[in-house]
C-alpha positions, 0 to 999 in steps of 0.5 A: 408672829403675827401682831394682835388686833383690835376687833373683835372676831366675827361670828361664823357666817351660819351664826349671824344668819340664826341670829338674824332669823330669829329677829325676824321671827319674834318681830313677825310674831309680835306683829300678829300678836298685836293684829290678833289683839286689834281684830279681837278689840275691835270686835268686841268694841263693836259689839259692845257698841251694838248692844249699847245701840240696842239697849238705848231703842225705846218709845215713851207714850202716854196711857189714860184712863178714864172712870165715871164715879159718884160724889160721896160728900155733899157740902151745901153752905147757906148765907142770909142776912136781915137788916134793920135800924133796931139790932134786936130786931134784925138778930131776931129776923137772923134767929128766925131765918135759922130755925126756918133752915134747921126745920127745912132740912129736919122736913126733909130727914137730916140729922140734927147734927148735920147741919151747922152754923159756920160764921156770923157777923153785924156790920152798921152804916148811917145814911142820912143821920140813920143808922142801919144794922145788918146780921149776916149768918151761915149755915152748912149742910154736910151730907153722905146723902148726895141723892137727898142733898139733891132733893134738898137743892131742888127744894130750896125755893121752899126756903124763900116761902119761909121768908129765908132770903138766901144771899148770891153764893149759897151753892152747893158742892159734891166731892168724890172722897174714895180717889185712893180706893180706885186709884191703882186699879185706874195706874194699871188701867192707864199703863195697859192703854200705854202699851197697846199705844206702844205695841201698835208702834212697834207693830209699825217699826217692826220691833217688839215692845220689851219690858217697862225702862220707866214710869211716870204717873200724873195728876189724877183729876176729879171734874164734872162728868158731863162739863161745867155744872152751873146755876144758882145755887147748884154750882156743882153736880154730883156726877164727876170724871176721874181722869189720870195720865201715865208715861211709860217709858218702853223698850224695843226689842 
């Protein structure tokens, strides 16, 4: 009787061969599997990437736009002044300077009411054992009547007939009071220069201007239209330049 063994019997031939093939195949199978999942990731990596690259192209330009307006608020502030070693008689030279203006300014069709007294002051010194005492006044015109605040200003040397002796600083100065009335017409203006700025770009690049990324609107400015105004007593012109900047931020197509 033949004595036992310790090994175990080996699989058929046949058997061992199916169980290699199999082996083979999963392994083959994982593999292209694992491709197909590498061809797909990278493709859609890098599509991603491409959309990510064309989302990102973009110009930024500036759009202005520029409007001529008239001033609607016209504030013209007059300083005098009398000196005299007797108070009483240099506060009545002031007193009388004041009706002279308030009379001026009545002459040539203002409201009572339009005109106003805005500071006064006495100030004394003594120059060689005499005391001298000066009276200094203001008064201020304020006017929604520009175009008769300049026959006013035009007239002023009338004021000097009167014995008014009008000190350095008594100018004249016109606002543009109604910025908020134009201002979204003046944005919409400024964002169609930007993107006839942006269109010519893109016409050079060979792209197309997409929609708005963002925006950023500047400091409207109100200056004189036609530069500095000046000279005495008109340091200002009624005549102004409102002026605004955007930034656009577009993007291209």
């Amino acid at each position: 009787m033949p004595a036992p063994s310790d090994q175990a019997p080996e699989p058929p031939a046949g058997r061992l061969g199916f169980l290699r093939d199999r082996t083979v195949l999963r392994w083959f199978g994982s593999a292209a599997v694992l491709s197909f999942g590498m061809i797909v990731g990278g493709y859609l990596l890098g599509n991603g990437l491409l959309r990510a690259k064309e989302a990102e192209r973009s110009v930024t330009v500036r759009g202005l736009a520029e409007r001529d307006v008239m001033a609607d608020l016209a504030t013209w502030t007059l300083s005098y002044s009398s000196t005299s070693t007797d108070l009483s008689a240099a506060q009545a030279k002031s007193q009388a300077d004041t009706r002279a203006i308030t009379g001026f300014f009545a002459g040539l069709g203002f409201p009572a009411d339009s005109v106003q007294p805005t500071g006064a002051n006495v100030s004394s010194y003594t120059d060689n054992g005499v005391t001298r005492y000066t009276v200094r006044q203001r008064m201020t015109l304020r006017s929604n009547d520009v175009e008769r605040a300049q026959k006013a200003v035009a007239k002023q040397f009338d004021l000097i007939d009167r014995g008014v002796l009008l000190e350095e600083g008594s100018a004249i100065s016109y606002t543009f009071t109604k910025l908020n009335d134009i201002k979204p017409e003046m944005v919409a203006e400024a964002t169609k220069d930007a993107r006839a700025s942006a269109e010519q770009f893109a016409k050079d690049s060979g792209t197309s201007v997409g929609s708005i990324k963002d925006a950023t609107q500047g400091y409207f400015t109100i200056e004189a239209r036609d530069g500095e105004g000046g000279g005495w007593g008109a340091a200002d012109t009624p005549y102004k330049k409102v002026r605004v900047v955007t930034t656009v931020d577009f993007s291209l197509g």
